[in-house]
C-alpha positions as CSV (number, residue, x, y, z in Angstrom):
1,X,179.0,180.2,-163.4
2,X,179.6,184.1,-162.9
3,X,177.1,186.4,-161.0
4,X,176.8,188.1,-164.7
5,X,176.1,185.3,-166.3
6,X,173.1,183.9,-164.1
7,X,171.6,187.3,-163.9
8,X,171.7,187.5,-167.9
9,X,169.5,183.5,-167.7
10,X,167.1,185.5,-165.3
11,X,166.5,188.0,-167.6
12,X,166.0,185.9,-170.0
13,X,163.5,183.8,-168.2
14,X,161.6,186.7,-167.4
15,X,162.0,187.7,-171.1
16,X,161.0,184.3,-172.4
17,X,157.9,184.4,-169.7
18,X,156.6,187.7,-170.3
19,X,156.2,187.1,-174.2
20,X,155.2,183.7,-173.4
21,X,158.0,182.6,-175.8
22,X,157.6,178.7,-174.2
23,X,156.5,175.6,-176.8
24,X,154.5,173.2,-175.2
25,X,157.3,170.8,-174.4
26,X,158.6,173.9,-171.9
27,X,161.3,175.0,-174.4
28,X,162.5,178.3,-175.2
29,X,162.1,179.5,-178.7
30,X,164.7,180.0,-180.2
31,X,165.6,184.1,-180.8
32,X,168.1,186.3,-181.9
33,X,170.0,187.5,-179.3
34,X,172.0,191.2,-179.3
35,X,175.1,189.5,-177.0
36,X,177.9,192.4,-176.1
């Protein structure tokens, strides 16, 4: 797994975390995501 790649999950957890996008089961919402 590249550096780029595992930074991009971070941010996402931090994303996921700070709008408390987590179901009870611990699973991320599903969301659009702007990939480039």
């Amino acid at each position: 797994m590249g550096i780029g790649r595992m930074r991009r999950a971070q941010q996402w957890l931090l994303f996921t975390r700070q709008f408390h996008l987590v179901d009870a089961t611990g699973q991320v919402l599903p969301l659009p995501v702007n990939d480039v």
